[in-house]
Structures are given as structure tokens and as C-alpha cells.
C-alpha positions in Angstrom: 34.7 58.8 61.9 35.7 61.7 59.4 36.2 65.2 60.2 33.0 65.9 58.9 30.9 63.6 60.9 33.1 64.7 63.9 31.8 68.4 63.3 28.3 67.9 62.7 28.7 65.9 66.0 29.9 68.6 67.3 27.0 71.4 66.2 24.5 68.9 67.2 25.9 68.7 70.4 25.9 72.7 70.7 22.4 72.5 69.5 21.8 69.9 72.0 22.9 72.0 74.9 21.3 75.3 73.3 17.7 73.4 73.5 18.9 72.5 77.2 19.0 76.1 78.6 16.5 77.3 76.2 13.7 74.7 77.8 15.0 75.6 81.2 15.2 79.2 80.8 11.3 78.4 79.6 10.3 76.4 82.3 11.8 78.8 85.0 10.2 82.0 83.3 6.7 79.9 83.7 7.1 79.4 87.6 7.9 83.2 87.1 4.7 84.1 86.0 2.4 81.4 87.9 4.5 82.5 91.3 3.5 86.1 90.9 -0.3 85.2 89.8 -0.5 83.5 93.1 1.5 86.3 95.0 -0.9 89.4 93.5 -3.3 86.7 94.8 -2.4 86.6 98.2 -2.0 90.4 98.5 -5.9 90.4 97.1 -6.9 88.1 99.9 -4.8 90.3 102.6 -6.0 93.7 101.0 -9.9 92.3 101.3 -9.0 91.0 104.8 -7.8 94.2 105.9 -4.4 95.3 107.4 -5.6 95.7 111.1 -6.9 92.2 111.5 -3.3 90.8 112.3 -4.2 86.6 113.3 -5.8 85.7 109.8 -3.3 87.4 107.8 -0.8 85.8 109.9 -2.7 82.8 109.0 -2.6 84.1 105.3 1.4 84.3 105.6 1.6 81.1 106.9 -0.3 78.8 104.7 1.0 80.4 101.6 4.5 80.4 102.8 4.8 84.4 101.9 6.0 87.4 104.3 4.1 90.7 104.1 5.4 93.7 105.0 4.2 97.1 104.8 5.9 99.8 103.6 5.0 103.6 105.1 7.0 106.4 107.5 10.3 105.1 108.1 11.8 101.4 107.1 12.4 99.1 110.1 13.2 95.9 108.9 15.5 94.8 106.1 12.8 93.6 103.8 10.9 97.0 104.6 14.2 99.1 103.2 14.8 96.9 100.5 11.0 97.9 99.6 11.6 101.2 100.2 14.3 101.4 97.7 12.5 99.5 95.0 9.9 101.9 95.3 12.1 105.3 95.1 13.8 103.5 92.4 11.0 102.3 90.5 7.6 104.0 90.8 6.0 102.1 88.8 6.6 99.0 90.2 2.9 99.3 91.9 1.5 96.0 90.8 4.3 94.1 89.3 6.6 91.1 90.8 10.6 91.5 90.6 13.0 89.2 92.2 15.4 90.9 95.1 18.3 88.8 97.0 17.1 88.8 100.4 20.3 87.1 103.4 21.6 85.6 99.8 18.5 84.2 98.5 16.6 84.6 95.7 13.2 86.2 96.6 10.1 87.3 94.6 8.2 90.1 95.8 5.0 91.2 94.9 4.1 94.9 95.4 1.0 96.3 95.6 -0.1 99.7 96.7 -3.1 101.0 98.8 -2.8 104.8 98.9 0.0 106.3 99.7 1.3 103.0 101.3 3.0 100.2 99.8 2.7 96.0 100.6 5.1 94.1 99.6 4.2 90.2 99.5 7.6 88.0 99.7 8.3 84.4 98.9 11.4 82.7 98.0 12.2 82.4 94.1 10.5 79.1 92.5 12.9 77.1 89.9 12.5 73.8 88.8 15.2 73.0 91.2 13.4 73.9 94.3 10.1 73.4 92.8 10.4 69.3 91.7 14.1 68.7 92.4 13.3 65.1 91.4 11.4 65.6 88.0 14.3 68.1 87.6 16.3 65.6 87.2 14.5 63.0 85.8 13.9 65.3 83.1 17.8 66.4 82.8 18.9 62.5 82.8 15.4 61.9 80.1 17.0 64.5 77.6 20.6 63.7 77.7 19.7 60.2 77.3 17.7 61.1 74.8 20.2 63.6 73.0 23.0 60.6 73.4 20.9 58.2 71.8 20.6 60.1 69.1 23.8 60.7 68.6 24.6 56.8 69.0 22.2 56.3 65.7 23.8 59.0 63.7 27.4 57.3 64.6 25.3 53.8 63.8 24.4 55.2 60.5 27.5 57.2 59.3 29.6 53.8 59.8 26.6 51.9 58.1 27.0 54.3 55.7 31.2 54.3 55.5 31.0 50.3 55.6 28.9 50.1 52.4 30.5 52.3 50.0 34.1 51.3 51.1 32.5 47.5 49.8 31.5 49.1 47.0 34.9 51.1 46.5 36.7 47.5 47.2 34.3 46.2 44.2 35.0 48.3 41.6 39.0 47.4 42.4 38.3 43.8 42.3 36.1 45.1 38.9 39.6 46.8 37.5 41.8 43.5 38.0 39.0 41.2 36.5 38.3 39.6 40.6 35.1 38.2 41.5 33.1 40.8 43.3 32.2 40.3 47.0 28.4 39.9 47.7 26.9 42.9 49.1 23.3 42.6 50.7 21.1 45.7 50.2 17.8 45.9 52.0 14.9 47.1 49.4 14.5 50.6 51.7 18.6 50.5 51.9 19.7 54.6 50.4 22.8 52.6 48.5 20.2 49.5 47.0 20.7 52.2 43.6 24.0 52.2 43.5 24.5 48.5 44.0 22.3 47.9 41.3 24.6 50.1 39.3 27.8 48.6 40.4 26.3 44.9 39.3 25.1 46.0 36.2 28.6 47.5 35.2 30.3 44.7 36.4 28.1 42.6 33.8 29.2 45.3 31.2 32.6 44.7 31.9 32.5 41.0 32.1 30.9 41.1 28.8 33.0 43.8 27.2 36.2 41.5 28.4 34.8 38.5 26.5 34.1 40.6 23.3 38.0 41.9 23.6 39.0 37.8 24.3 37.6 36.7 21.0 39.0 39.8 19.4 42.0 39.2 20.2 42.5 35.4 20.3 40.9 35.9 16.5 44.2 38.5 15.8 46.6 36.4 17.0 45.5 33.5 15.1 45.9 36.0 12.1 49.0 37.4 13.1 50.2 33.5 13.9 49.1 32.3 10.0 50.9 35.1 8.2 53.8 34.4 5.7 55.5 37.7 6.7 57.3 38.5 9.7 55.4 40.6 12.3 57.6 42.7 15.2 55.8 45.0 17.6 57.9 46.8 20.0 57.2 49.7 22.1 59.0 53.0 22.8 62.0 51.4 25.0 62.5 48.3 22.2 60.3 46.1 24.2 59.0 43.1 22.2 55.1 42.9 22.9 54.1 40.9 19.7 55.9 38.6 17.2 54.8 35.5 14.9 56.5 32.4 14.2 57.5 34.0 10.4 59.1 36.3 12.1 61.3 33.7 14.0 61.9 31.6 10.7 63.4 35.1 9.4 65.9 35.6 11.8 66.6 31.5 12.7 65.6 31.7 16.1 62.7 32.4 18.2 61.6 36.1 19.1 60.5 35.9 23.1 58.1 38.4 24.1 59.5 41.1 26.3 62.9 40.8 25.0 65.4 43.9 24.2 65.7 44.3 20.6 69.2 46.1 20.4 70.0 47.3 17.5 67.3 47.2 14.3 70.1 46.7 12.0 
């Protein structure tokens, strides 16, 4: 894996975990709102019930799992002070929910206001994992599956990827030293089936542009081997990289390519 690969691993990863909390911060802020809908619902039921019939909105409490308390004169219990206080703190807090810690736990109240009294209607914080601890985390295994099988296709691809065009990179060496090119098999929906093509059609361009040079120069050296002169080509360090046979009838002995010439006089 190269650094790059590694990096955008690494941001889809972040991205991964962003859409995480993001869906969870969603999913909680829905049991929010449907937890106060059905807590301003029990406070309608109690208010149309009335306060002084005490056994049915016992019964209320009980089979919606809520406290109700009632907040007027002075505060007796410790949900009744921690009313009080929301009140003097926020007036307007007359027919809105807000969540409290109540003996450590998260608790939504409800708070509704009749007069100069005010009910507050109490029920323990919903969140997915109090809510459907399972399908919690059914859904948390589901999308980190999901996220690391994803990421198990891009690795998939990048090496798919890495594999071809180091073929294709090992090609166009075997191209440069005139080796036969290693078959590479390109489906027709393959993103490299292009390049292949181009690869093969300069390897026929080569091939062909080698034989040209081949004839070329086995026709010059038959020249160069049929003329009555002598013919010595050397390079910059007196390297001998082309002679004829006149050449070796000149000097009375034979002129071996890659030999030293020291001294041109």
C-alpha cells in the first residue's frame, strides 16, 4: 500500500466514524422528540383527568412508566425542587421537555402549567441503547461491517490496480532490451484495457522499427565490408566500434572491435 492509499484509508475511516455519531446523534434526537410527544401526552390525559382524582392517575403513572409531580407552595421532594428550579430559571419552559439528572440518571421531564401551578411529567431518558439494546447493536456490528467491507474492496482494487501497471511497467522494460512481453489479460470493462492496447501496439512499433534498423544496418556493413578503402570508427576514449577488412589489409593484421587504438600515428 502507498502513502496515498494509506491516507485516503485513513479520511474514509474518519468519514466512517463521522457518519457513526452523526446517525446516532440523529437517531437519539428522534427518541427525543417522539419521548416528549408522548410525555405532553400524558400530562393531557392527567390534566383532562383532573389532579384530585389520585387512583387513575396513579394508574396513568403506572402504565406509562412516568412520575408526576406537582409543583406549588413549597418543594417537598427532590424531583419537586429540581422543578422548582427549572422554573425560576427558565420561565418559559411552560410546555417544553428538557432532560435533568435525576440519583445520576438521565431523565426527561415534561412541564406543563395550569395556573399558577406547574406539573412536571418525568420519565427516564430514551436512547437507542435503552430503547432496542439489541438492534443497537445489530445496527453498530451492520455498519462497521459494512464500512470494513468497503474498505476491503478499495484495498482489493488499489492492489488490482498496483498489480497491472507494475506488469505493464515490467513490459515496457522487457520492450527496452528487445524481451518478449509477458501476457497480460484485460477484461473488456477493465480501466487499464486502453492502455494495454497502447502498450501492444507500441511494442509492434518497436518490433517493426528494430527490423527496419536490422536491414539498415546489415545493408551498411555489407557496404562498409566491400569497400577498397580502409574504414576506422572509434569513439571519444579510442574505442574501435567499426572496421572493414581493407582496413586490416592496410595495416597487415586484423582490426578487433573494441580494441585500444594507441597512438594514430
Amino acid at each position: 500500500m502507498n502513502k496515498r492509499f494509506k491516507r485516503r484509508v485513513w479520511w474514509l475511516s474518519l468519514l466512517a466514524l463521522a457518519g457513526f455519531f452523526c446517525l446516532w446523534f440523529g437517531a437519539n434526537r428522534l427518541l427525543y422528540q417522539q419521548q416528549t410527544a408522548h410525555l405532553r401526552g400524558v400530562y393531557q390525559t392527567y390534566r383532562a383527568l383532573g389532579a384530585e382524582e389520585a387512583a387513575p392517575v396513579g394508574t396513568l403513572a403506572t402504565d406509562n412508566d412516568v412520575v408526576i409531580t406537582a409543583q406549588h407552595g413549597t418543594p417537598q421532594g427532590t424531583r419537586q425542587k429540581m422543578l422548582k428550579n427549572l422554573v425560576d430559571r427558565e420561565r418559559t419552559i411552560a410546555n417544553h421537555a428538557t432532560t435533568l439528572t435525576v440519583n445520576g440518571q438521565a431523565t426527561q421531564v415534561f412541564v406543563g402549567q395550569r395556573g399558577q401551578t406547574f406539573y412536571g411529567v418525568w420519565q427516564r431518558r430514551a436512547s437507542l441503547t435503552t430503547v432496542a439494546p439489541k438492534a443497537f447493536a445489530a445496527f453498530v456490528i451492520g455498519y462497521w461491517f459494512i464500512v470494513a467491507g468497503l474498505l476491503w474492496l478499495a484495498a482489493r482494487q488499489q492492489r488490482y490496480w498496483q498489480g497491472h501497471l507494475a506488469a505493464m511497467a515490467a513490459n515496457l522494460r522487457r520492450m527496452q532490451h528487445n524481451e518478449p512481453l509477458e501476457p497480460l489479460i484485460l477484461t473488456p470493462d477493465s480501466p487499464f484495457l486502453a492502455l494495454g492496447n497502447a502498450v501492444d501496439a507500441l511494442d509492434g512499433s518497436v518490433s517493426h522499427l528494430r527490423q527496419k534498423v536490422a536491414l539498415r544496418q546489415a545493408s551498411f556493413d555489407r557496404l562498409i565490408d566491400h569497400l577498397p578503402l580502409g574504414v576506422l570508427l572509434i569513439d571519444k576514449h579510442r574505442n574501435v566500434i567499426l572496421s572493414n577488412p581493407a582496413l586490416s589489409t592496410f595495416v597487415g593484421h586484423t582490426v578487433p572491435i573494441r580494441a585500444t587504438i594507441i597512438s594514430m600515428t
